[in-house]
PyMOL CGO cylinders between C-alpha atoms (Angstrom):
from pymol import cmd
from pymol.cgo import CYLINDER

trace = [
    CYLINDER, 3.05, -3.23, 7.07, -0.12, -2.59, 5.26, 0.3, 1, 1, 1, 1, 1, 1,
    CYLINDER, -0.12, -2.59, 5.26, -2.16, 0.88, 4.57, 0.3, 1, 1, 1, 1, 1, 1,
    CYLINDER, -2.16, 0.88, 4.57, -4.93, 0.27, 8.00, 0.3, 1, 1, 1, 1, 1, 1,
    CYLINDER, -4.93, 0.27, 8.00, -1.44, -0.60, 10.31, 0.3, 1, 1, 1, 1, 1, 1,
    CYLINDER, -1.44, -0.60, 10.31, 0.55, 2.80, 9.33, 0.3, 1, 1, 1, 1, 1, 1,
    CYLINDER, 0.55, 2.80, 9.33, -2.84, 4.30, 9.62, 0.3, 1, 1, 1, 1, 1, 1,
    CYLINDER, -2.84, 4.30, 9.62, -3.41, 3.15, 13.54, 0.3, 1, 1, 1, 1, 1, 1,
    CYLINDER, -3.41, 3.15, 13.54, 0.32, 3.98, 14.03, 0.3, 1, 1, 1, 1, 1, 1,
    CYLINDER, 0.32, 3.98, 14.03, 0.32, 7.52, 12.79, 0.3, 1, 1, 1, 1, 1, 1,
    CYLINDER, 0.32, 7.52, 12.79, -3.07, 7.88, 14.96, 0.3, 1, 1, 1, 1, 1, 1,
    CYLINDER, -3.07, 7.88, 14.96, -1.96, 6.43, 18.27, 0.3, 1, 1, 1, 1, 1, 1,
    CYLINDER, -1.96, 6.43, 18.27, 1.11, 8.27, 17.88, 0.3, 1, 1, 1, 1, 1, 1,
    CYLINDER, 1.11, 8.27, 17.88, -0.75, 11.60, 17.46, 0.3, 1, 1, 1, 1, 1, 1,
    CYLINDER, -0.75, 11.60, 17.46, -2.90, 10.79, 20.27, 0.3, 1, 1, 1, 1, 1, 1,
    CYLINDER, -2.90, 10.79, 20.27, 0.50, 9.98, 22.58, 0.3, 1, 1, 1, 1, 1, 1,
    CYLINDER, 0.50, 9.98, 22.58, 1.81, 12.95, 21.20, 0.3, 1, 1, 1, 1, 1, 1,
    CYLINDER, 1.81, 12.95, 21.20, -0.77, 15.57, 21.74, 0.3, 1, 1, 1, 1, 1, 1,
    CYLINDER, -0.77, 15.57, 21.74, -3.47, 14.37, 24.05, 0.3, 1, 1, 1, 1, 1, 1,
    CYLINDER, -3.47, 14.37, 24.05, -1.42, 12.37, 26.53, 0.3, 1, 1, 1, 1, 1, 1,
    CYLINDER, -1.42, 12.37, 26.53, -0.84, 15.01, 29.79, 0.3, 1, 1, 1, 1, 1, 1,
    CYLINDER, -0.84, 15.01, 29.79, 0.77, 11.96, 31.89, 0.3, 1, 1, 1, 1, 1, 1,
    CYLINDER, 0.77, 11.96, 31.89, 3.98, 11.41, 32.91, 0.3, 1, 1, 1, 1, 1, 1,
    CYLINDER, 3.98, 11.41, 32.91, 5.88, 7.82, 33.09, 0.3, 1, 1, 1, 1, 1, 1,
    CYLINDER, 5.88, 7.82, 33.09, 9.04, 7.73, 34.73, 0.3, 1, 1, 1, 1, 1, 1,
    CYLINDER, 9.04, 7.73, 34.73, 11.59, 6.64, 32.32, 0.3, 1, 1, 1, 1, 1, 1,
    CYLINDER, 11.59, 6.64, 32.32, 10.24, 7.58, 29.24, 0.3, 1, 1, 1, 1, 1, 1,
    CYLINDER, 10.24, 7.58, 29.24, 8.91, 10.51, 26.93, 0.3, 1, 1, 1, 1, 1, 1,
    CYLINDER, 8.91, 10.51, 26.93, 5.12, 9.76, 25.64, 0.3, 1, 1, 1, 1, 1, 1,
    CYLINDER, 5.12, 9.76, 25.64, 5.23, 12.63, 23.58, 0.3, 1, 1, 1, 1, 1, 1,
    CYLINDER, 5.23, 12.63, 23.58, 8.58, 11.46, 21.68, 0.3, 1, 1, 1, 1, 1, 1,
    CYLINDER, 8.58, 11.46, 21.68, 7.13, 7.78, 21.63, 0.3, 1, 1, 1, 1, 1, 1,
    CYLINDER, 7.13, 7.78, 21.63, 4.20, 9.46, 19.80, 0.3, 1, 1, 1, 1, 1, 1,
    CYLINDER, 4.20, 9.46, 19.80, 6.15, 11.03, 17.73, 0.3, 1, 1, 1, 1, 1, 1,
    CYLINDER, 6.15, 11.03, 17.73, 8.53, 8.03, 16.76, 0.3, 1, 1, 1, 1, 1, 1,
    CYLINDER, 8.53, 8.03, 16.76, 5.54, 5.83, 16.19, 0.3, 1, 1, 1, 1, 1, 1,
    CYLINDER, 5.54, 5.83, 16.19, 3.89, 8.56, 13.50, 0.3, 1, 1, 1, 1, 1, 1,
    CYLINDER, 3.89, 8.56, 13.50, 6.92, 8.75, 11.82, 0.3, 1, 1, 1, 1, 1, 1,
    CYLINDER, 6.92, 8.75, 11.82, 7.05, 4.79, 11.57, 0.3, 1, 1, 1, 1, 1, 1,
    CYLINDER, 7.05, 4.79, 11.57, 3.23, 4.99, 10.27, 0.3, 1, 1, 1, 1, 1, 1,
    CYLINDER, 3.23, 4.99, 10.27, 4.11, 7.58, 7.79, 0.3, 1, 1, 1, 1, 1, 1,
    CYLINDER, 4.11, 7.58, 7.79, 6.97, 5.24, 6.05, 0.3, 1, 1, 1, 1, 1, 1,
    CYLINDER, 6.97, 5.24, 6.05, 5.04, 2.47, 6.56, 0.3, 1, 1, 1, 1, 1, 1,
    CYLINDER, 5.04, 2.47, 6.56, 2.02, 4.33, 4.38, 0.3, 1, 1, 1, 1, 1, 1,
    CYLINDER, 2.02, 4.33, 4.38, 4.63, 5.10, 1.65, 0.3, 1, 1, 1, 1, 1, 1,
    CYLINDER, 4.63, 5.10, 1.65, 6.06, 1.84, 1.42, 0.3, 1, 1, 1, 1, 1, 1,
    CYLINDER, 6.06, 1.84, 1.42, 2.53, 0.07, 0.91, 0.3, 1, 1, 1, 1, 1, 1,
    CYLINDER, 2.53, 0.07, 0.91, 1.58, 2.42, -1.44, 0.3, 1, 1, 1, 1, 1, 1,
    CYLINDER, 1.58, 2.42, -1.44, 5.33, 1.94, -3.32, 0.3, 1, 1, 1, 1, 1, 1,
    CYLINDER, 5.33, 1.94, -3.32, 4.30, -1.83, -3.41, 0.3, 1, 1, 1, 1, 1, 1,
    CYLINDER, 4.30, -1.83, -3.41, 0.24, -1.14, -4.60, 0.3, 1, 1, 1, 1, 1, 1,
    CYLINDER, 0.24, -1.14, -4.60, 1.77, 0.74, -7.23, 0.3, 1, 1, 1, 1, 1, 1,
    CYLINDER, 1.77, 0.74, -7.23, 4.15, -2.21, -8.31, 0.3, 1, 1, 1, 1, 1, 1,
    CYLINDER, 4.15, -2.21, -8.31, 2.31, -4.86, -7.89, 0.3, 1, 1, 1, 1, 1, 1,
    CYLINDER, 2.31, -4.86, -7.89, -0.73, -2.84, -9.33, 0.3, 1, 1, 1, 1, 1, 1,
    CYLINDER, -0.73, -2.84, -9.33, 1.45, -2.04, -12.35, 0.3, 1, 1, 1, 1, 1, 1,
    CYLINDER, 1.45, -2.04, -12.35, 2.46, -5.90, -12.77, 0.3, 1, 1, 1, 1, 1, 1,
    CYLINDER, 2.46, -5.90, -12.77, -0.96, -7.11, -12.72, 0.3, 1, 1, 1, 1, 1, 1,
    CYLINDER, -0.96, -7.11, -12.72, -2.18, -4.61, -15.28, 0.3, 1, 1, 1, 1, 1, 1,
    CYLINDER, -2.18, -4.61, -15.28, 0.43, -5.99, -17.87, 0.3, 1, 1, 1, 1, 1, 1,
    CYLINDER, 0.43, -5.99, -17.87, -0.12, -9.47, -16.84, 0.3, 1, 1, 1, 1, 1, 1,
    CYLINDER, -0.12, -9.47, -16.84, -3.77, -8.86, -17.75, 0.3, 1, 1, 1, 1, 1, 1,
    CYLINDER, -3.77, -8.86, -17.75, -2.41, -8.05, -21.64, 0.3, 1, 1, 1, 1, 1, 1,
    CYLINDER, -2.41, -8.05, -21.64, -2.61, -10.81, -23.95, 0.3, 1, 1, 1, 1, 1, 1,
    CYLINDER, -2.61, -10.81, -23.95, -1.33, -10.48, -27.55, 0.3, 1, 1, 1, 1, 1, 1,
    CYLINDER, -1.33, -10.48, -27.55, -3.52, -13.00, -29.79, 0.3, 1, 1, 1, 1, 1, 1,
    CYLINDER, -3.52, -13.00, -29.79, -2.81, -13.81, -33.52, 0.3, 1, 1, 1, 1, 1, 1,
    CYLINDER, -2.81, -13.81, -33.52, -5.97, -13.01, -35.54, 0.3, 1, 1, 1, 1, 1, 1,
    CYLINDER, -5.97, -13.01, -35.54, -6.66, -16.85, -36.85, 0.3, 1, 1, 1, 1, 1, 1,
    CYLINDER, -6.66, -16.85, -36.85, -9.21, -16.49, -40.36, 0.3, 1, 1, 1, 1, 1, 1,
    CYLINDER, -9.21, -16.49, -40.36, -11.56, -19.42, -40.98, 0.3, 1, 1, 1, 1, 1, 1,
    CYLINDER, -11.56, -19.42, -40.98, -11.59, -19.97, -44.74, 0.3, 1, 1, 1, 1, 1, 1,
    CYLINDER, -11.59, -19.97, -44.74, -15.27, -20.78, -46.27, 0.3, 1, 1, 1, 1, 1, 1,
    CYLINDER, -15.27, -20.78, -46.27, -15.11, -24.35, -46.75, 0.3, 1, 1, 1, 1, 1, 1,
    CYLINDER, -15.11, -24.35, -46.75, -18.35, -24.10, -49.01, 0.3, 1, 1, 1, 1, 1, 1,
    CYLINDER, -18.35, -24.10, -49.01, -16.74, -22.91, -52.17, 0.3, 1, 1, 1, 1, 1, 1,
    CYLINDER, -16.74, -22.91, -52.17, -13.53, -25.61, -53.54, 0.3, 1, 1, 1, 1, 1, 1,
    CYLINDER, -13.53, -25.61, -53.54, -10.53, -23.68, -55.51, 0.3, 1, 1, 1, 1, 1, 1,
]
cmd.load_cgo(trace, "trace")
């Protein structure tokens, strides 16, 4: 679940939650709204637990130790 899909969830859960004045028989829209921000809200912290990770391994990847290599003059023989 990415950052725009907990982002729709939290939002069409707040709109089920508190704009939604209908009634369907056989279930609550305000407690659907409710469960579907609170799957949006874990959904934004997981993505953002993986950005960081995967943010993190990129950043070392991206650090390359190289040996210092010296050319010697070749102009002047010992």
């Amino acid at each position: 679940m990415y950052i725009g899909t907990s982002i729709f969830l939290i939002a069409v859960g707040a709109i089920l939650s508190f704009a939604v004045t209908a009634t369907v028989a056989g279930i609550d829209v305000e407690t659907a709204g409710v469960i579907l921000m609170v799957v949006g809200v874990i959904g934004l912290l997981i993505s953002f637990a993986l950005m960081t990770v995967w943010s993190d391994r990129r950043r070392r990847a991206d650090v390359v130790e190289r040996d210092r290599v010296v050319e010697r003059d070749r102009s002047v023989r010992p």
